[in-house]
N, C-alpha and C positions, 0 to 999 in steps of 0.2 A: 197452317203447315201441311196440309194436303198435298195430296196433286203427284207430281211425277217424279222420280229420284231427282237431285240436282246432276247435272255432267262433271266429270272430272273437272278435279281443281286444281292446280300448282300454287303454294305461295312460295315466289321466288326471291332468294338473296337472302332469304332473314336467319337471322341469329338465333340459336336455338339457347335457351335456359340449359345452364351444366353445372350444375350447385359443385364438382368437383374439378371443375375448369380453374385456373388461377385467377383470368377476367371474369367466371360466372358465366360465360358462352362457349358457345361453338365458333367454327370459322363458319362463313357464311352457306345455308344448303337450302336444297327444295325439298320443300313438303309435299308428296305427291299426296291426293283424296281422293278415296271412288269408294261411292256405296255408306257414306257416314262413318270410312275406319279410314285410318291413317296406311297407306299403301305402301310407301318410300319414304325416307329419310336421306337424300344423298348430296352430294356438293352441287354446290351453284352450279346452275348450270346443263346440268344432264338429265333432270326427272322429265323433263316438260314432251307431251305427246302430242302429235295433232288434234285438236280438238277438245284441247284442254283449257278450261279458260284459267285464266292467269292472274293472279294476285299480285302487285309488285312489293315486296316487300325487303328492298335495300333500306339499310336503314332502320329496322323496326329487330327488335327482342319476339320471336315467338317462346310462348311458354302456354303448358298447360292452364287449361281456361279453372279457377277458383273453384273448391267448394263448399258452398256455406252451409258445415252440418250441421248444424241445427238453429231451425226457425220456426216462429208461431206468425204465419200470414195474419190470420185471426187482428195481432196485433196493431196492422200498419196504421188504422184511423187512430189509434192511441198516442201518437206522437204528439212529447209535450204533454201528457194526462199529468202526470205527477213527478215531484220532486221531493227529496229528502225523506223516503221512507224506505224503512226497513220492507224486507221481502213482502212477510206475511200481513202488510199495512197496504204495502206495494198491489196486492194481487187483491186485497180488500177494495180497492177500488179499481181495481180494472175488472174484475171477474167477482161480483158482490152474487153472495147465495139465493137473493128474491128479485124478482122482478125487473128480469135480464133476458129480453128477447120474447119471441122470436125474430130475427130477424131475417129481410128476403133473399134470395138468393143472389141478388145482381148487387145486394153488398158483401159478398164472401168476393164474388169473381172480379169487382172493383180491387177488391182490398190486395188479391192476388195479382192482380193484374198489374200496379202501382208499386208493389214492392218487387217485384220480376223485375219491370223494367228500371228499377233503381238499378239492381243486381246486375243485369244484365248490361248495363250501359257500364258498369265498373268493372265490368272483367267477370263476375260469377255466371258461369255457365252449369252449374249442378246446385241442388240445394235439397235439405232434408227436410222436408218441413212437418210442421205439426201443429195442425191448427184442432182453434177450440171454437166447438159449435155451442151456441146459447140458445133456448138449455138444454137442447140433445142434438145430436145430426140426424140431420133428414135425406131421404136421396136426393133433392134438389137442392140442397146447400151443399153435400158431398160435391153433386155432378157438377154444379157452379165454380166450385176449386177447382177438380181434377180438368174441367172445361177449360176453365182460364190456362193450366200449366198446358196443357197440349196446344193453346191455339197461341202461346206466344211463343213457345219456341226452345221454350230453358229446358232443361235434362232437370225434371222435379221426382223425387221420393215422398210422397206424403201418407201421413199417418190420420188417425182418427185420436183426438185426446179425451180418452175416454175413462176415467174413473170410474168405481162401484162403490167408493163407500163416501159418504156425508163428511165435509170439512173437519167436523166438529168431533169425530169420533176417534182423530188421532193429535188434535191438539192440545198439549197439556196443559189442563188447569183449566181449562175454556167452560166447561161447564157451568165452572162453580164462578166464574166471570160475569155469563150472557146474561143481558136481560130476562128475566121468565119467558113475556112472551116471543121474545127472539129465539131460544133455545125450544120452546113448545111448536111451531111455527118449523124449524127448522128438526126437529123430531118425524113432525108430519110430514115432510117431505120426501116424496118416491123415491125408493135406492133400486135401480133395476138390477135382476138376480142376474147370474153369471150368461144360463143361456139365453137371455137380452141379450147382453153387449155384443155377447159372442158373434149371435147370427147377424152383428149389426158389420161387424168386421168381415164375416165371412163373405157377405152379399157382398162388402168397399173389394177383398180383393178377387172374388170372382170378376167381377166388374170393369174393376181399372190395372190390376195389374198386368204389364206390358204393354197396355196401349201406347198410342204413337207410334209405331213400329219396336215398341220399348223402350222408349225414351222415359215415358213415366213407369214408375212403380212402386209397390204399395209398402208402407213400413207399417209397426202393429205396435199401440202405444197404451199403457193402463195409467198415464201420468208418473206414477209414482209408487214406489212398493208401501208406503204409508194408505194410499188410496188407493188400495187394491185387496180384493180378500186373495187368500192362498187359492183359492181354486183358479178365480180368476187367472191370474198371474201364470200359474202352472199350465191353463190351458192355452194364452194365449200366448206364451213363447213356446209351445207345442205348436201350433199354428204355425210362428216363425220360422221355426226346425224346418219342420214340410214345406214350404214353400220357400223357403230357402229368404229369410226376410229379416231385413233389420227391427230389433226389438230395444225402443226407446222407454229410458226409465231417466226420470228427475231423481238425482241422489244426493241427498248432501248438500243442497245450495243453501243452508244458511243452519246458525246452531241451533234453532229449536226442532230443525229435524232431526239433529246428532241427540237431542234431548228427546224425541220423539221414541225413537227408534231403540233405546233404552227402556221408555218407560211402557210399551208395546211390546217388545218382544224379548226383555233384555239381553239386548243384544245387539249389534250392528248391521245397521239396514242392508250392507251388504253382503254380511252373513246370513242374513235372514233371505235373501234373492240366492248366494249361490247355495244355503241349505234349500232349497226347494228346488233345484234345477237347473235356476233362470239364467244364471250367469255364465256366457259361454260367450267363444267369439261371435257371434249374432248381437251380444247386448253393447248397446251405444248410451254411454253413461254421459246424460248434460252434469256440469257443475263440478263436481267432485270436490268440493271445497274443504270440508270440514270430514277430509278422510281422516282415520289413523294406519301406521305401517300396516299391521294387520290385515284392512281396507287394501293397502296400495297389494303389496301382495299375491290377495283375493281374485284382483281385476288381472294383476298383470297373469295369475298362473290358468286364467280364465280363457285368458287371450282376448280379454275386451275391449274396446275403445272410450275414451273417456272423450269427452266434447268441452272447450275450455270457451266461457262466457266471460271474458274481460270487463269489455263493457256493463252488462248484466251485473257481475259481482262489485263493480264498483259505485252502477248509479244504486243499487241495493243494499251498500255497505255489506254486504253478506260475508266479507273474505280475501285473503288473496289463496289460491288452489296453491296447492303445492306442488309445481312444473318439475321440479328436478328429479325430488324423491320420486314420480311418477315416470316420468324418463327412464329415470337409475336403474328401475325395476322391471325396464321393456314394455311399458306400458303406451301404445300409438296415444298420443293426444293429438286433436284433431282442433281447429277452432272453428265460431260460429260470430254472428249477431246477434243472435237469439229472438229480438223480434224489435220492430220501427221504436217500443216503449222504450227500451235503454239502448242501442244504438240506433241515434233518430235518422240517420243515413245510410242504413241499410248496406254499410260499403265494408265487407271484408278487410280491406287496406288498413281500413281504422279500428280494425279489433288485435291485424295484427302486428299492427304498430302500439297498441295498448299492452299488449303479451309480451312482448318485447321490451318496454318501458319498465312492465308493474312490478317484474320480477329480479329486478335489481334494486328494490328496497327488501325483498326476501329473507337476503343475506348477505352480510359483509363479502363472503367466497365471492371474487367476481369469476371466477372458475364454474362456480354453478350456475349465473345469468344466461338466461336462454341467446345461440346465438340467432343472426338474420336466418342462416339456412337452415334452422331447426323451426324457425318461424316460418316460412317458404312452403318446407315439406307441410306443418303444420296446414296453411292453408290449401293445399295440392292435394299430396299423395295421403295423406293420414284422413282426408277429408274422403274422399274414395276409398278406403279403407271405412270409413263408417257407415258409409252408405252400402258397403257389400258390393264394392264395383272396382277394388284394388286390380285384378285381370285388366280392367277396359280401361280407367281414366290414370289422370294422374302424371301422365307423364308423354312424351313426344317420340313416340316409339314406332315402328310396324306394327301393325296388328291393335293397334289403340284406337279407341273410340277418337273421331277428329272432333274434338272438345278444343279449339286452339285461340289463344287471345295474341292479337298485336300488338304492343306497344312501342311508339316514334319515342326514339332515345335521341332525338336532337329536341328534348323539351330544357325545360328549366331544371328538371328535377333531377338530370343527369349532365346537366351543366355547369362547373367543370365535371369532365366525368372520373371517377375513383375509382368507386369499388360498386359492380352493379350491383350484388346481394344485398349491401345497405342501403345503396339508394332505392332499392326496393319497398324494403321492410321499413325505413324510418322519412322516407318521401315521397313513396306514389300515394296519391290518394284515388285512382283511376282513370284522372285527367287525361292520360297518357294513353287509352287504352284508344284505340282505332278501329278498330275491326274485330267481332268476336262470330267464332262459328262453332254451333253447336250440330254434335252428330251429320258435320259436313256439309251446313248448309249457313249461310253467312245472314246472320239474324243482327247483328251492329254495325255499322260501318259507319265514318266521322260521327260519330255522336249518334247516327238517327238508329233507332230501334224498326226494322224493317217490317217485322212481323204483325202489329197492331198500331193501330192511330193511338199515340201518344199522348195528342192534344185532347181527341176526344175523351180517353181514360180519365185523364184531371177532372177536364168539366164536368160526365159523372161522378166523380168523384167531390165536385163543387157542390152539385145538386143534390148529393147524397147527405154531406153532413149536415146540414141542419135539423133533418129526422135522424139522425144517429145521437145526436146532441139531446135534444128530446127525449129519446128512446131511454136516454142512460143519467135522465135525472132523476125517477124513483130512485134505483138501485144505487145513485152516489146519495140520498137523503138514507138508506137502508147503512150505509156502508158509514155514515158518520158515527149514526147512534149505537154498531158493535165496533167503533173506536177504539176506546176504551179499554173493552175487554181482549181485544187482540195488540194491543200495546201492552198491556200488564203480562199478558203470555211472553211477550219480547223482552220486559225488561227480567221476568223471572229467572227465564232462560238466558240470558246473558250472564247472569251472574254464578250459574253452574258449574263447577272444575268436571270438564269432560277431559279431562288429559293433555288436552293440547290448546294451542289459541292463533287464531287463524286472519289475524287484525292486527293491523302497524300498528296503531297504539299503542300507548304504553298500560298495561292492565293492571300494574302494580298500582296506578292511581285510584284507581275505583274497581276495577274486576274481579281482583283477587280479596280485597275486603270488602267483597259481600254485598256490595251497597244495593239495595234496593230500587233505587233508580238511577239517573242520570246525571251527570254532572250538574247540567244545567236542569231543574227541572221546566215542565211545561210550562209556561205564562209567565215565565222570567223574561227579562229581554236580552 
């Protein structure tokens, strides 16, 4: 993506997205580009200058290009790893505490590279990502990332996921669970003190942020207020403050964190973030599942963004979020993929076509059911809004970043055609998409990803996994034998009246009396 600005561009005839249009459109205009911003907005017709090259686009939907706020690259080789586990079972074998890595650089920028171009061919032009280095970040796994996002072409935010404290030190019960020697073992294990992480962050964003001309930039992540000491935390959304940076926090994606966060601070994990500072519009909250009113509140009088994982909450059973109460209270929710492990397609479409679906078993109120256009903005403008980029993206304006995707509305998906918002939200799956241009310079067209050999990424990508497969059979033999003890923390914690319950089910069958395990238990059939 070097080299010399592109020349102006017109794309002509297309229909602009108008969430308050009666069709969902505009009458037909020209997009004038120069310099990676949107110039002009005016009728068919009249932008087009000499020397402008030209788009034709009679016929096509433009609309602000996706953004997917929040993802773990880290993830993409994990597609298909596991099924039917809970979170903390779930992340037990993807991310097992011994003998995980290191691994080389040209698998971060493979695995980046792979999921970009998923994104990328579906319409996602922006993404927040946050990948997790095994077992620390190096500058050559950083630069490998931030590599891969500048030389394909996507508008990336990424973070560092970086924890300071030991799995083991905020799980309840877990102690008196682990094996000796897995808990002895897992005692001995380095926990880097604060000014570690710190300078580990301050080197990523002296570094990389605003590279690309700005295209990339850095976001600043401690995982989780559970995994993070107070100084930590405090110093590094001080960091964020100054440099003006999104501060990602995992809050709430399943109940043993609402039981966590209780039995750690008694108190509410996100009472314990905004008594320390951290909560402020800067914080971009994944999950938010297992909030209470108090929680919602918190964020909305914060002015936070909440990040909504559909997929994630469902292949995890963790929840359904509470979208309305969250709404109701002015609260931006934004959606994501979260990573290739729970949505294995990487494709926005399908998360918020899940968001849209999941939240009509909620509640009877079909008054509270999210609509297409509160899904829409969700993946647009709330998405730029997490990112810290609300001014530039998000929408088809003057003076906007030319973030722009096309989609041919003489497909099937708008055949017959109705109502565009829905056949948006409950029928693109990105088939439709034709042309995507990021920061003004046209990185998709019919299908081909322009920026990098496509073919060749796979093939690395062929030759890669059979040592990543290798690499990660200690650690899934480690990940069997604390089984066990991170299942009995699950079922513990299931059975606790935290106030609220966050599961279609019915909990009067087994939740509310207590039962110590599971319907079915293990080794039944």
């Amino acid at each position: 993506m070097a080299g010399e600005p592109p020349r102006p561009v017109v794309i002509r005839g297309a229909r602009v997205l108008d969430l308050s249009a009666d069709d969902g459109m505009s009458a037909p205009v020209d997009i004038a580009v120069a310099d990676g911003v949107i110039a002009e907005v005016a009728p068919a017709g009249s932008a087009e200058r000499p020397g402008d090259e030209v788009i034709e686009a009679a016929g096509s939907l433009a609309m602000p290009g996706l953004v997917n706020a929040h993802f773990h690259s880290s993830g993409t080789f994990n597609r298909g790893l596991v099924d039917n586990l809970p979170l903390e079972l779930f992340m037990l074998y993807e991310l097992p505490p011994f003998d995980f890595g290191p691994f080389p650089a040209e698998l971060y920028r493979a695995r980046v590279l792979l999921g970009a171009i998923e994104m990328l061919k579906t319409g996602v032009t922006a993404v927040l990502d946050d990948p997790i280095y095994s077992p620390e970040p190096t500058e050559e796994a950083i630069d490998a990332v931030m590599g891969a996002y500048r030389d394909c072409g996507i508008r990336a935010t990424a973070g560092i996921y970086l924890p300071n404290t030991p799995e083991h030190s905020w799980f309840p019960y877990i102690r008196e669970l682990l094996p000796a020697d897995a808990l002895e073992r897992l005692e001995r294990e380095p926990v880097p003190d604060t000014d570690a992480v710190m300078a580990v962050h301050e080197a990523f964003v002296e570094r990389w942020d605003g590279a690309a001309g700005g295209r990339l930039r850095c976001a600043l992540s401690c995982s989780a207020p559970q995994r993070a000491t107070e100084d930590y935390m405090t110093r590094l959304h001080d960091l964020a403050v100054r440099r003006r940076l999104p501060f990602v926090l995992h809050v709430y994606e399943s109940k043993v964190q609402r039981v966590a966060g209780e039995v750690l601070y008694g108190k509410s994990l996100i009472r314990h973030v905004r008594d320390l500072g951290a909560l402020d519009e800067r914080t971009a909250i994944a999950h938010a599942v297992w909030v209470d009113a108090d929680d919602v509140a918190d964020i909305a009088s914060a002015g936070a963004v909440v990040v909504h994982s559909p997929s994630g909450n469902l292949r995890c059973g963790s929840g359904i979020m509470p979208w309305r109460a969250l709404r109701d209270a002015g609260v931006t929710v934004a959606l994501c993929t979260d990573e290739a492990t729970v949505e294995d397609t990487s494709s926005l479409w399908n998360a918020g076509r899940l968001a849209a679906l999941l939240h009509k078993i909620d509640h009877p109120d079909f008054t509270t059911w999210p609509t297409a256009a509160e899904i829409l903005e969700a993946m647009t403008a709330a998405g730029a809004r997490a990112m810290g980029l609300e001014s530039e993206l998000g929408a088809i304006r003057a003076g906007a970043r030319a973030d722009i995707i096309l989609l041919d509305l003489d497909g099937p998906v708008y055949t017959p055609f109705v109502n565009l918002i829905n056949h948006l939200v409950y029928g693109e799956d990105g088939r439709s998409v034709w042309l995507v241009m990021v920061d003004g310079r046209v990185v998709v067209r019919d299908g081909r990803v322009l920026t990098v050999d496509e073919g060749a990424v796979r093939a690395e990508v062929r030759e890669l996994m059979p040592e990543w497969l290798r690499a990660i059979g200690p650690a899934a033999e480690w990940a069997k034998r604390l089984h066990p003890a991170f299942e009995e923390v699950i079922r513990r914690c299931a059975v606790q009246d935290v106030g609220m319950n966050r599961w279609a089910g019915d909990e009067g069958t087994w939740l509310a009396a207590g039962r110590p395990g599971w319907r079915r238990e293990r080794g039944e059939p």
